[in-house]
Each structure stands twice: as structure tokens, then as C-alpha cells.
LOTINU-681925 format. One record per residue (C-alpha): x, y, z. Coordinates in steps of 0.2 Angstrom, whole numbers, padded with zeros to 4 digits, always signed. Layout:
N
XYZ/...
***
This chain:
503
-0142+0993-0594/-0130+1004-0585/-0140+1021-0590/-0155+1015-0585/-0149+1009-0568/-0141+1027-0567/-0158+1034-0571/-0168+1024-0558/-0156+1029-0545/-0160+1047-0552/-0179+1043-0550/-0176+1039-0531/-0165+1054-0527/-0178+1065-0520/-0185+1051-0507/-0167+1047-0503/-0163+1066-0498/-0176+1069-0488/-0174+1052-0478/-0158+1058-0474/-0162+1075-0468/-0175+1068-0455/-0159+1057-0449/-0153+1075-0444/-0166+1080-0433/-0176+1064-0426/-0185+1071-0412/-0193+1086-0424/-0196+1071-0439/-0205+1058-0425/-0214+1072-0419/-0223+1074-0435/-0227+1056-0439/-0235+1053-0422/-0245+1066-0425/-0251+1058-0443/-0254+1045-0435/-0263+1050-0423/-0274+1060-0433/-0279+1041-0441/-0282+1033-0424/-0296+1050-0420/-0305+1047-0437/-0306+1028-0430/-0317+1019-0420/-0305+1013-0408/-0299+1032-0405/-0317+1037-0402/-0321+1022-0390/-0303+1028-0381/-0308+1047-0381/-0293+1051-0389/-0296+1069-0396/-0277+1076-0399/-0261+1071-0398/-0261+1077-0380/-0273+1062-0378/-0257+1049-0383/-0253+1040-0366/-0270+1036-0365/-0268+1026-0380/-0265+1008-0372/-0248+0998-0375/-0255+0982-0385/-0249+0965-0391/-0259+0956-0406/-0271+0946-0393/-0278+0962-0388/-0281+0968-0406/-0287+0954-0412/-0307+0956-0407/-0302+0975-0419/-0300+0965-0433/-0312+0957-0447/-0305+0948-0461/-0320+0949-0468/-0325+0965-0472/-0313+0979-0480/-0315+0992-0465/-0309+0988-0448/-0309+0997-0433/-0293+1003-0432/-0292+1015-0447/-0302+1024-0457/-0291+1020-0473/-0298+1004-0484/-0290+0989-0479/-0282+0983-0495/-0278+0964-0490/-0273+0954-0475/-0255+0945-0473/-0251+0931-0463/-0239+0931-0450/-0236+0918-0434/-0246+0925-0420/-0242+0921-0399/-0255+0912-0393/-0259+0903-0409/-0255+0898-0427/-0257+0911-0433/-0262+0931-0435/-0269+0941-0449/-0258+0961-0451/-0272+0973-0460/-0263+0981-0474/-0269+0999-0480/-0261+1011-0495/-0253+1021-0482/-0243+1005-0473/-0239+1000-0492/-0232+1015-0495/-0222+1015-0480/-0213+0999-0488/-0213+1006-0504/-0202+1023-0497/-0192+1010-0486/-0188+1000-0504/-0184+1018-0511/-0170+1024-0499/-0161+1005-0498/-0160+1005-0516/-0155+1022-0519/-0142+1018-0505/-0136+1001-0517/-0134+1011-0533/-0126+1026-0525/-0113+1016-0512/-0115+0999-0518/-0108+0988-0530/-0108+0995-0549/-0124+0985-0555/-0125+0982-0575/-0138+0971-0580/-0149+0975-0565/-0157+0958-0566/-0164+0954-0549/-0172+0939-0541/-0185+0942-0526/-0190+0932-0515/-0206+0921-0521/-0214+0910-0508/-0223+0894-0509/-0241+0897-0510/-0244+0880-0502/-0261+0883-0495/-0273+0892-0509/-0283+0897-0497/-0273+0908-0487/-0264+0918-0500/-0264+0934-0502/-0245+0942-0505/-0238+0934-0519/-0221+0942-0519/-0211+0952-0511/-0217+0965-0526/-0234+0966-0520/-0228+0977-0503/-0223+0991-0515/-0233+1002-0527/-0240+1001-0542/-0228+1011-0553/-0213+1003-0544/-0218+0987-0548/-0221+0992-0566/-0201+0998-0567/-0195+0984-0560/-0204+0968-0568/-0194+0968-0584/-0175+0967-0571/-0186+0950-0562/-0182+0933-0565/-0196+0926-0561/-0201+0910-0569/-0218+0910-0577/-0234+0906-0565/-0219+0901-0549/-0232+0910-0540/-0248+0896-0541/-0237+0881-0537/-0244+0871-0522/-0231+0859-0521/-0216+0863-0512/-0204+0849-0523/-0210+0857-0540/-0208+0873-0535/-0190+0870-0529/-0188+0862-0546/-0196+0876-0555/-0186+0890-0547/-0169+0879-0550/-0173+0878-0567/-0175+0899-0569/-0162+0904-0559/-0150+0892-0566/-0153+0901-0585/-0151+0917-0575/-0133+0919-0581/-0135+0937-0579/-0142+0936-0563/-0134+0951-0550/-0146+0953-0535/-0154+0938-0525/-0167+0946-0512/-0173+0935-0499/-0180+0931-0484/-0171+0918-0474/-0153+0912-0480/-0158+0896-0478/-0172+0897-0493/-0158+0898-0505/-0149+0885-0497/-0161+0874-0497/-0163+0878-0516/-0144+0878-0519/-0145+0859-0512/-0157+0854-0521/-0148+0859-0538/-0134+0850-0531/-0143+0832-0529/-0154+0835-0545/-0138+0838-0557/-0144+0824-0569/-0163+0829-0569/-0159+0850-0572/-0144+0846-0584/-0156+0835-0595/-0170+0848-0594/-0157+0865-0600/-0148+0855-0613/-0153+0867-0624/-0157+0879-0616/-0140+0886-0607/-0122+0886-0611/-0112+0870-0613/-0100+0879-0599/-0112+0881-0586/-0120+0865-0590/-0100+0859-0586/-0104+0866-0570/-0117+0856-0567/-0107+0842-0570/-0094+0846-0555/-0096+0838-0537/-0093+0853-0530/-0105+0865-0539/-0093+0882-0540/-0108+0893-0538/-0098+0908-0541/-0096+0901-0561/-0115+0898-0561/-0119+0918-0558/-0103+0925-0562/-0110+0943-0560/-0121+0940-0545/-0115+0955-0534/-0128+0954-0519/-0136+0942-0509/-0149+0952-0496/-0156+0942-0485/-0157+0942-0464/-0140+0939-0456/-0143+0942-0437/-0148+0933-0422/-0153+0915-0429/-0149+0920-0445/-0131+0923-0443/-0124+0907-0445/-0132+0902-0462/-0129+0920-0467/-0111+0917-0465/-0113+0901-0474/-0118+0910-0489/-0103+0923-0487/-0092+0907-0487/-0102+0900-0505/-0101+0917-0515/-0083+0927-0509/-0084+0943-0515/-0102+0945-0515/-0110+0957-0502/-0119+0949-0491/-0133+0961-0485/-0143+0958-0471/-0161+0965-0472/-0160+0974-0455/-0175+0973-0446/-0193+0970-0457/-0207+0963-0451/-0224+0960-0457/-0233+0972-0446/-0220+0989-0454/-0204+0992-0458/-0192+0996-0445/-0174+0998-0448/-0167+0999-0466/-0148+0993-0470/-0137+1008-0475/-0118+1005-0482/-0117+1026-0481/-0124+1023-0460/-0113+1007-0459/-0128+1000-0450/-0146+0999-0449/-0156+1015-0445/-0174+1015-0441/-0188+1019-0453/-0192+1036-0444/-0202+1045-0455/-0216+1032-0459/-0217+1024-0441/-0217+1032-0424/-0207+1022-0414/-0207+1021-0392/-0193+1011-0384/-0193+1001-0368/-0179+0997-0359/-0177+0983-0344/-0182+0993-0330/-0201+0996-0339/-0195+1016-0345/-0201+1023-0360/-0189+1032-0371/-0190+1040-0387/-0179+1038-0402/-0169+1054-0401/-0166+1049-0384/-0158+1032-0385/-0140+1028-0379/-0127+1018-0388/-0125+1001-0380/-0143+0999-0374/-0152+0985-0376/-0172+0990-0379/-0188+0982-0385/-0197+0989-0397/-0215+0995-0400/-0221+1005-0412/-0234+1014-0419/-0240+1012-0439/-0249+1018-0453/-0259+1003-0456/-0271+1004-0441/-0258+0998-0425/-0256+1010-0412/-0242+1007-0396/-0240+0988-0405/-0228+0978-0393/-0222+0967-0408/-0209+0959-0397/-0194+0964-0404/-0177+0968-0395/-0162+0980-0400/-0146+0988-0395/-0142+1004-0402/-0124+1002-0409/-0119+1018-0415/-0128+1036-0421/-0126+1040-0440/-0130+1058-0441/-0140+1061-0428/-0150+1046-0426/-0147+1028-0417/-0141+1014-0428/-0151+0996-0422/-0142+0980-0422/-0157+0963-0420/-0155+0955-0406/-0170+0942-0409/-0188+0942-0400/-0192+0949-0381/-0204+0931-0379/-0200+0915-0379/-0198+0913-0398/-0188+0902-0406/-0184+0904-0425/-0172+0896-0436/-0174+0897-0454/-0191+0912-0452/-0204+0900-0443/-0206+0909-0428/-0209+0898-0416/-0217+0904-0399/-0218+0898-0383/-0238+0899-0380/-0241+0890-0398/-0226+0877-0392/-0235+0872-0373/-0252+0872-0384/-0245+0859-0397/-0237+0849-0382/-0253+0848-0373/-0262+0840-0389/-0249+0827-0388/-0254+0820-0371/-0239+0817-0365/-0247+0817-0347/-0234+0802-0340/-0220+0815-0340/-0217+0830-0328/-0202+0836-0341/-0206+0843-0360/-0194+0856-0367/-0192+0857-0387/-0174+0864-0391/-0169+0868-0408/-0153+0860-0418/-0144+0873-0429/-0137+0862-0440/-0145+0853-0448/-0162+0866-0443/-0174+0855-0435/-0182+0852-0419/-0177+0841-0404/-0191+0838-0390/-0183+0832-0373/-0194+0819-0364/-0190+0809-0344/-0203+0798-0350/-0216+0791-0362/-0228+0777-0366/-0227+0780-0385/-0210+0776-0396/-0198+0790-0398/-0205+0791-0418/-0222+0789-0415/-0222+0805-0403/-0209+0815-0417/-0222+0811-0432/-0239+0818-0418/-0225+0834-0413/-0220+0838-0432/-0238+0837-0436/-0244+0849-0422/-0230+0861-0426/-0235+0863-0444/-0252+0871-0439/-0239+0885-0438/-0239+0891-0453/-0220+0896-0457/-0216+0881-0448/-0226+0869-0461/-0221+0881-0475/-0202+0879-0468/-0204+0859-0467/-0211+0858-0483/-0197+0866-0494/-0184+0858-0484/-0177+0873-0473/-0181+0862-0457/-0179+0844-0454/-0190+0833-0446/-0192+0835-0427/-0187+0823-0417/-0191+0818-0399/-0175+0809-0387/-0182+0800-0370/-0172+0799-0356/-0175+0800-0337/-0158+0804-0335/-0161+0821-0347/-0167+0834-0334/-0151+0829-0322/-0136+0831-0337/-0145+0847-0342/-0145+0853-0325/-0125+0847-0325/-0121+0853-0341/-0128+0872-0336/-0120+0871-0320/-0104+0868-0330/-0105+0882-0339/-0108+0897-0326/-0127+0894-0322/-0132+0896-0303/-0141+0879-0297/-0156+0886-0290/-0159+0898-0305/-0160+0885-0317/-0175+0883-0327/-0181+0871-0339/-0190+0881-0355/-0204+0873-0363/-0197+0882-0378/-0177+0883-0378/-0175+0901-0389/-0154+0899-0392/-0151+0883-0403/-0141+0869-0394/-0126+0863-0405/-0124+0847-0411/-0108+0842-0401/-0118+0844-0385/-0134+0833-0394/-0121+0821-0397/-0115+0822-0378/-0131+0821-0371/-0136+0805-0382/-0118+0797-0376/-0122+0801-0358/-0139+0794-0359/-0132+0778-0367/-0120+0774-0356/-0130+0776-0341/
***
């Protein structure tokens, strides 16, 4: 399998060298895209209606978020607006002022994925670990409403004949894809992957889907070792038998893990570091649904941006727009960017600091969201979204509402002065609310988050206003969030409760 492997790295070579010769001159390679680009956005009807004519025409192009585009859009019809490319399907991402929102996706926004794929795993077989069997397992989510699906795999952002290469390296159990139910799919996958012996690449999203998986196996050791009697090893089935699952024995040859490993990642990213020493831990750099943005080189020792697919504008805290030759290292920016897919001057919401250049172009480290956004295990939680799901709880006999998150174990805690309804009663109205966002229901129904829970106390707003004060804030700056975005640690939870309790 090694040849072969060899030879796919072969087959990527060309895409690889010319990635890294537009890191060598970024002004002259950003200079190009937008210009692509905004040869799409003049054939469009949103160009026309703007009277954008040239590239000349650019800052008259308006800096949007996804509200002001959404009237653009029509998931109905298979031409929108903003391009004049065929729209190819629509995938579902949270939105910021409701559940949801809907990212057009056109052959020329796939392909950008599709080069992006190219040059990481051209990187991987080059500077990575020395891959043999090549078998891979990518990230399959739960289709739990039929309804809504449209990407099936992480397979279906990449082209045809990629996807054709790589399906006979997959472990992917037949038909995982049409499961609805979140326990049977668990079971299913845990099944597959524990007769994956050979198994050398997990690709994910959130490292918290695999843990939630790698639990399951261990509470279910009776069920799956019954099931793969025959089916695997009587070694690894003595595996299965341990208290202490040694995962490393499982997948002996398992070499790389990919999966996010910044901002709220980080913690259960390390987890995983601390279940499979020796395995690289890779974090996915910064990938969102809308484009590709930054892709994790181990030649850059960081993450550079995707620049010759998207055209990217930065802004930094005083309102300045900068471009990305021109971008210094310790900087902290917000990103908006400009795609192939039919979004122009896109304010995604996305902050960075530049850590280092490789060549001549910035290296970006993922700070987390410029909103109020909360997200734990991938479910994106925003502020609007949160005050809306408040409001439907009628909670009008209380002044104070702020939902914190809980790291460990992931779940949600919503902080009440006071309430006519029992503490439960309100946590089963909130969980239910939160789940019309779908990567929180999708979250809650694979297990990576716990139920919320709500804690009632009149003496809450003072000991928070204590326990910041403690810890450097200024009194009369304080603020309450309705949406806490950094998660609160257990220990204080804990001291919060006692306080309450003893008062």
C-alpha cells in the first residue's frame, strides 16, 4: 500500500508546488483572486444591482453578515443572486439571529475545498508520519433530520475523481449515512471502527465526537464483544475486556487524529493527545462552512491561509482594513472574506492572531468567534439565537438570565435570581429551545453535550459580581452576558452552589 500512497502524493505534487509559490508573493496571488472573483459578482445580479463594473468598483461592494444576504438567497431554485455558477446544493450551518442558515455551494466553492484537501495531504505524506495501509476514517455525521440533509460526508466537499481514489482507503460502515437514530448510529460506527485494526487516520470535526464514541464502546463492552465474536481477533476482543480500554492496542497503527484543537477545542483536543501518545494530534486550522480559510502545514509549523481560492480582508480593533500581505505578527484581526461560491465582503465572524510568517505569508492561530458565541463540542451557539430561546421561556419574574457553559462535562448551565417554575421544569423548556439550533440538537443527541441545566438563586448576580471582582474585574464595568462565550470551570460551579447553599 506504501507505493500507492507514494503515488497519491505524486498525483498532488503539482497543486502542492504551486500553493507554495503563491505563499512567496501574497500581495501579487490575492491580487488575482479578487479579481476572479469579482469577475463572478459583475456577471451576477447582485453586482448589477450595486453597479459594480471593474475591480476598481470593490469598496463599493458592501461589508455583509448572513442576515443581509439572506433575502439573496432561494433554497428553492438552483440559481441565486449572488452567482452566475449553478448552485450545486445548500449546507446547513448555525446562523446569528436564528437557528439556522443555508451556505449556496457551487463547483467553483467545491473545488476550493477540494485544492485546500490537495495541499494538507500532500503536506501529511511528504512531512508527516510514514502512512502504510492508508486506511482513513472521515468524519460521518448523524443525518438525524431527513429532511435537512444534504452533505453526507466529509467526501461530498471534494471532487469527483478525488472521491473515487479515496473510497477504497474509507472505513465507512455500509449505509452509516441513512441512520436517524443517534444510539444506533453510535453502535454502528463502534462496531466498524473497532474491526478497523488497520485503521491510521481519524478525521473529524470536533474531538469530542470521538469521545463520545470512544465512551460509548467503553460502557457497551458486553454488547460489541458479543456482536465481533467472529468477527475480530481473540486479542483485540481481550481488549475489550479491560476496564481501562488501552486504545493505543485497539488501533495499533493509527498515526493521526485531525480534528479542531483551538479555542474551545483545546481541552478535549488535549484529551485525546493524553488517550493516543505518539499519535499526531492535528488540529484542522480554521474551516468553516461558508470556505476554507487556513490549512495546517507541519512544513509552516502553523496554519496558513487558503490564499489562492479566497480573497481575504482583515479588520483589526480600531475598524482598519488590512490586507493579508500586510498583517503583523502578534495582531489580533477579524476576518472577512470574499469566496467563490457567491459571498462577497462576508463578515463570518471569525477572530485571529497572526503568529508567525512562513515564507512570505502570515501564519493564523483561531482565537474563537468576534459575537457572542458560545461553542463547545461544534454547536455554535449565538447570542441572538440564545436571548430568542430565553424569551420563549417566559421567564418574566426574573430581571437576571445568563446561560454559561460547563467544560467538563460539555453542557449548558442557565443562571436565574428567580422563578415561578422548578429548576427541572425550566432545564427540560431551555434544552428543548436550544435544540431548534441545529448543531446543538445534533450535539445533544450523540451525547457530546449534557443536558442543560438551570441553578436559581437571588444571591447569583451578587457572588458573580464578587467572584469577578476577585479576579481583576473593575465593579462598574461589569456585565452580565446573556450568553457567557469562555466556559466556567466546574470548581467555581461548585463554589457558586456552596455559597448559595449556605446563605
Amino acid at each position: 500500500m506504501r507505493p500507492i500512497i507514494q503515488l497519491f502524493g505524486q498525483i498532488l505534487a503539482p497543486t502542492a508546488r504551486r500553493f507554495h509559490q503563491a505563499l512567496d508573493n501574497p500581495e501579487l496571488m490575492q491580487t488575482s483572486v479578487q479579481r476572479e472573483i469579482c469577475d463572478r459578482l459583475i456577471k451576477s445580479e447582485y453586482g448589477k444591482i450595486l453597479g459594480i463594473h471593474s475591480v476598481d468598483d470593490w469598496q463599493r461592494v458592501p461589508i455583509v453578515d448572513y442576515d443581509a444576504l439572506e433575502p439573496w438567497l432561494n433554497q428553492k431554485q438552483q440559481q441565486i443572486s449572488l452567482t452566475p455558477e449553478p448552485i450545486l446544493f445548500y449546507e446547513k450551518t448555525s446562523g446569528s439571529s436564528g437557528a439556522v442558515k443555508w451556505i449556496p455551494y457551487t463547483q467553483s466553492l467545491r473545488r476550493s475545498f477540494n485544492q485546500m484537501f490537495c495541499v494538507w495531504a500532500h503536506d501529511l505524506i511528504v512531512h508527516g508520519p510514514k502512512f502504510f495501509t492508508g486506511k482513513i476514517y472521515a468524519c460521518i455525521s448523524p443525518q438525524l433530520n431527513v429532511a435537512d440533509s444534504q452533505i453526507q460526508d466529509d467526501l461530498d466537499y471534494l471532487d469527483g475523481w478525488l472521491c473515487w481514489f479515496l473510497r477504497p482507503w474509507l472505513v465507512m460502515p455500509n449505509k452509516l449515512n441513512r441512520l436517524h437514530d443517534a444510539n444506533l448510529f453510535k453502535h454502528q460506527l463502534a462496531l466498524a471502527l473497532l474491526e478497523a485494526e488497520r485503521l491510521e487516520i481519524i478525521s473529524i470535526w470536533s474531538p469530542s465526537f470521538l469521545q463520545v464514541h470512544l465512551k460509548y464502546i467503553q460502557e457497551n463492552q458486553d454488547l460489541l464483544r458479543g456482536e465481533l465474536h467472529n468477527r475480530i481477533s481473540h486479542h483485540r476482543l481481550q481488549h475489550l475486556c479491560e476496564s481501562n480500554i488501552p486504545w493505543m492496542q485497539l488501533w495499533p497503527k493509527l498515526k493521526l487524529i485531525s480534528c479542531w484543537d483551538s479555542a474551545n477545542a483545546a481541552d478535549q483536543a488535549q484529551g485525546l493527545r493524553l488517550k493516543f501518545p505518539g499519535v499526531l494530534i492535528q488540529g484542522k486550522g480554521l474551516l468553516a462552512t461558508e470556505a476554507p480559510i487556513t490549512i495546517p502545514l507541519i512544513v509552516a509549523r502553523g496554519c496558513v491561509p487558503v490564499l489562492d481560492e479566497v480573497f481575504f480582508e482583515f479588520e483589526d480593533d480600531a475598524g482598519s482594513l488590512h490586507g493579508l500581505h500586510e498583517l503583523n505578527i502578534g495582531k489580533e484581526y477579524t476576518i472577512i472574506l470574499s469566496q467563490k461560491g457567491g459571498l462577497y465582503r462576508y463578515r463570518i465572524g471569525d477572530r485571529i492572531r497572526v503568529t508567525h510568517y512562513y515564507r512570505h505569508t502570515p501564519c493564523f492561530e483561531f482565537l474563537g468567534r468576534h459575537q457572542a458565541v458560545s461553542d463547545l463540542v461544534g454547536e455554535k451557539l449565538q447570542e441572538t439565537f440564545v436571548k430568542n430561546a430565553l424569551t420563549m421561556l417566559n421567564l418574566q419574574e426574573t430581571n437576571f438570565k445568563s446561560l454559561m457553559p460547563i467544560a467538563d462535562p460539555p453542557h449548558y448551565i442557565l443562571l436565574l435570581e428567580s422563578a415561578k417554575e422548578t429548576p427541572e421544569i425550566i432545564a427540560e423548556k431551555l434544552d428543548m429551545a436550544l435544540s431548534e439550533s441545529y448543531h446543538y440538537q445534533r450535539a445533544r443527541a450523540i451525547g457530546q453535550l449534557a443536558p442543560a441545566k438551570v441553578l436559581i438563586s437571588s444571591q447569583i448576580p451578587e457572588i458573580l459580581v464578587s467572584h469577578r471582582i476577585r479576579t481583576g474585574s473593575i465593579w462598574g464595568g461589569i456585565k452580565h452576558p446573556i450568553l457567557a462565550t469562555s466556559p466556567i470551570s466546574t470548581e467555581f460551579l461548585q463554589e457558586l452552589k456552596l455559597e448559595i447553599y449556605q446563605k
